[in-house]
Structure formats: C-alpha cells, structure tokens
C-alpha positions, -999 to +999 in steps of 0.1 A: +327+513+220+295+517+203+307+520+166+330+491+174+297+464+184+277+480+154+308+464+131+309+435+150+271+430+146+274+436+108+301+413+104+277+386+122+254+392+095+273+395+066+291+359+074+252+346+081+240+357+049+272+343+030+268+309+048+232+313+042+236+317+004+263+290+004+237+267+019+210+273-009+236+268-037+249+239-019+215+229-020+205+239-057+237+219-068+226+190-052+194+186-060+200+195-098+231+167-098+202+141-085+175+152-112+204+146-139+213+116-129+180+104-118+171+113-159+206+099-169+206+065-152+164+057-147+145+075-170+171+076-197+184+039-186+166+019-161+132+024-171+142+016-207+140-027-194+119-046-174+120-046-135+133-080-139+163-074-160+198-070-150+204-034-166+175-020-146+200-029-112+232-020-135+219+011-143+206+017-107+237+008-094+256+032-115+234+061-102+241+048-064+277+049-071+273+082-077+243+100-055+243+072-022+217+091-005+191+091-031+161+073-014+139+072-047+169+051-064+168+027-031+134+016-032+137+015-070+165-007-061+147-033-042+113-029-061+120-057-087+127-083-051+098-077-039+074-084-072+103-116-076+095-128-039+129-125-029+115-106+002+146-101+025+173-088-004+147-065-013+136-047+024+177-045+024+177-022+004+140-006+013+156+000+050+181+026+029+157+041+015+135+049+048+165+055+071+173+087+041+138+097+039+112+081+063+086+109+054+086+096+018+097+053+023+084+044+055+049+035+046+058+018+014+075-002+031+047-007+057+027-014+023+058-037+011+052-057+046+014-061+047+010-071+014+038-089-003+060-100+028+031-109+049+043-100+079+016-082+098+026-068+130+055-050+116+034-038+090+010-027+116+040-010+132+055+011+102+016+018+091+012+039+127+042+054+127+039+065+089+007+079+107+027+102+129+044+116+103+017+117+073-013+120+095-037+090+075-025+095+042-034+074+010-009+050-006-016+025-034-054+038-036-064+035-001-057+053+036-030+039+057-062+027+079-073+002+055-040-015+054-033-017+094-074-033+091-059-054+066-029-067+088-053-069+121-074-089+101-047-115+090-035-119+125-072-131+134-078-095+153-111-089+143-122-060+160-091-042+156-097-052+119-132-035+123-123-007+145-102+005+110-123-004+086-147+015+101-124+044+104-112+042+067-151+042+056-156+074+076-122+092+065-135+084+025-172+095+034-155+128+048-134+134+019-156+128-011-190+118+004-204+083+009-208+073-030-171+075-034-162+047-011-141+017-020-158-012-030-128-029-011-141-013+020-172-030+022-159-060+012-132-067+036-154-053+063-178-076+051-151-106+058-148-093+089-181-094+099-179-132+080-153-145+104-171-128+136-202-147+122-223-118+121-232-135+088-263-112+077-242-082+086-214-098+063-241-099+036-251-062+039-217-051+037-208-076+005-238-062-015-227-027-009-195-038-029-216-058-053-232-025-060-201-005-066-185-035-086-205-058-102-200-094-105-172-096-079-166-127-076-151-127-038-181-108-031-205-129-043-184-165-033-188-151+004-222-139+006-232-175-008-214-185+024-233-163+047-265-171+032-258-210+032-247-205+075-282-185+073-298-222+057-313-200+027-327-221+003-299-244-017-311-237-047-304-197-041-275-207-025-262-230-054-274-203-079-251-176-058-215-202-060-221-208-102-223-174-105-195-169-085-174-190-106-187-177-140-177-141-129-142-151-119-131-171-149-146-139-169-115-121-147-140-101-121-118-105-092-097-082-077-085-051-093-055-041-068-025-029-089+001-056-069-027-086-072-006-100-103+024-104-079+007-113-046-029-128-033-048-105-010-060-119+019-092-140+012-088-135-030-101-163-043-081-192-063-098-215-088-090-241-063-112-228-035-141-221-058-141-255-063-137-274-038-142-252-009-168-230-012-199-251+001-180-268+026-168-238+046 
C-alpha cells in the first residue's frame, strides 16, 4: 500500500514539473514571438514615419492582427489620437491597452485624461488607483501626486490641489533632497496660493521657480499679479509684465514634453499677456 502512494506521489510530481516546464516554454515562446514582431512591425516599420502617418497605424495594425494582447502596441495605437485631438478614438483604444496590463497603461492613461482630454475627475480617479498599484510613482517627469494636484486644481479644488502639491514637494525632497525639486512644483503651488489669494504666499512660491528656471515667463506674469493685488508700486509692477512678455517671445515658457500638443493649465498665450495680464 505504501510503495503504491510513493508512485502515486511521484507521478503527481513528474506531471507538475512537465506542466510546469510547458508553462515556461509557453511563456518563452510568447514573449520572444512579441519582441519579433514588436521589432518587425514598430521598430523595423512604424517608427520608420511620423505618428501622423497612415503606415505608422498600417504597420500597427498588422502587428495587432497578429499579437491582440500586446498592450505596448495598443497605446502606441491610440498615441497619434491623442497628440491629433481626436480624444475619444484614441482612449478606444487606450482602454485595450489597460484592461491587458493596468500595472503598465493605467496611469498613462490617467496622464492622457488630465492633460490632453481634460477631464479631471476621471483623471483624478485612474491617478489613485494607479496609486494602489504603483505606490506614487513618476510618469512624464513628475509623481502621480503632482498630476491629481493638477486635476484638483482645474476643478477649482484648491486645497485638495495644495494638499498634493504639498505632498509631491515632500516625496522629491525625500528622494533627492530639497535642491532637486521641480520648478513646476513651486509654480503651480504658487497658482494655488494665487487663486486662494494668499497673494504674498503666491509670490514666495513663484520666485522659488524663478530661481530654478530663470526668466519663466508664467512665473514672472503671475507674480506681477500678486504684487499689483498687493498695490506695489506700478512702476515695479509694469517693469515685472514687460519682462514677462520679453521672456516668452524669447520661448521661456513651459518646458513639458506634451506642451507642443496641449496648454497646461494657466500657460500663458500671447493673447493673455496682452490684454489680460493687468486687468486680472
């Protein structure tokens, strides 16, 4: 009886270890078929035209046909939409790509919502649970804090908008130490501080982003705000707007990677500094 469970028993594990090993070549294969025709179809195809071109979804297309579950081809997919503002195809195809791998997809997409689509509550949504499964990670140069400050500050929240500024300044500060913070930090908590009219608070935070970039022009267009609320002198005042508008057409604005495609909230237009800047 005993000899015939020890076969038994071996027989469990000789099946295991078979299924087991079928499972890791299963898994080789498939992950060395996407690389080749990831290398076949993007980087051999694809990438070889612009975004905007048909071949780049031709080629795209063709991989699809052939590896369906490929995320990274999905959000290649609907990349070009987005940077053509044709918002909706584009998250149709972004959804794909998060439903395969959420780790990996969900907050681009978040990122997708908050900056290009605009809307800010399911930005806010896919930021926190990105958050859950990332922890606060970093995506397009800043922590997943910055952007849900972002969105709160769009929807008028402005101590939510705060609440995660704050938060992103201290995760940087913990991370590389207080000299390596963003200068986009300071100035959007700077705006916040501007729109809770905490104006000479708004000031200290807009030159600690003058001091880490100099000449920004957003910067320096709303501290000449603040200081005209604050009745400074107009002269200093006037000073503060021409320089504001020199810097800017020399192109010191901001330096976000997607800023060619899309206007971050409160980057300034030549428009504004115009016509708006001493009547606000």
């Amino acid at each position: 009886m005993r000899k015939k469970i020890t076969i038994t028993m071996l027989l469990v594990v000789i099946v295991s270890t078979i299924s087991f090993c079928q499972s890791v070549k299963f898994f080789t294969t498939a992950r060395q078929l996407k690389d080749s025709i990831e290398k076949e179809y993007y980087i051999n195809g694809a990438e070889h035209y612009s975004y905007f071109s048909d071949m780049w979804q031709i080629y795209i297309d063709s991989a699809l046909a052939i590896i369906p579950d490929d995320d990274f081809l999905w959000s290649e997919k609907a990349m070009p939409y987005f940077k053509c503002r044709k918002y909706e195809v584009g998250l149709t195809y972004l959804d794909n790509a998060v439903l395969l791998n959420p780790k990996q997809q969900l907050d681009y997409r978040a990122f997708i919502k908050c900056v290009f689509c605009k809307t800010y509550k399911d930005a806010i949504i896919d930021f926190k649970n990105a958050g859950k499964l990332n922890g606060n990670f970093t995506t397009k140069e800043h922590p997943y804090s910055f952007y849900i400050g972002l969105s709160y500050l769009s929807l008028n929240q402005f101590d939510s908008a705060k609440t995660y500024f704050d938060s992103t300044v201290a995760t940087e500060t913990l991370i590389a130490g207080p000299s390596t913070i963003h200068f986009m930090d300071w100035f959007y908590l700077g705006i916040t501080c501007y729109e809770k009219k905490d104006y000479q608070q708004a000031i200290n935070y807009f030159d600690k982003a003058l001091t880490r970039y100099n000449h920004f022009s957003e910067a320096e267009f709303y501290k000449a705000i603040c200081l005209h609320k604050l009745h400074t002198n107009k002269d200093t005042v006037d000073r503060l707007f021409d320089e504001a508008y020199a810097d800017f057409k020399k192109g010191y604005s901001f330096t976000e990677d997607n800023c060619v495609y899309e206007k971050y909230p409160y980057q300034l237009s030549e428009y504004i500094l115009q016509y708006h800047g001493r009547s606000m």
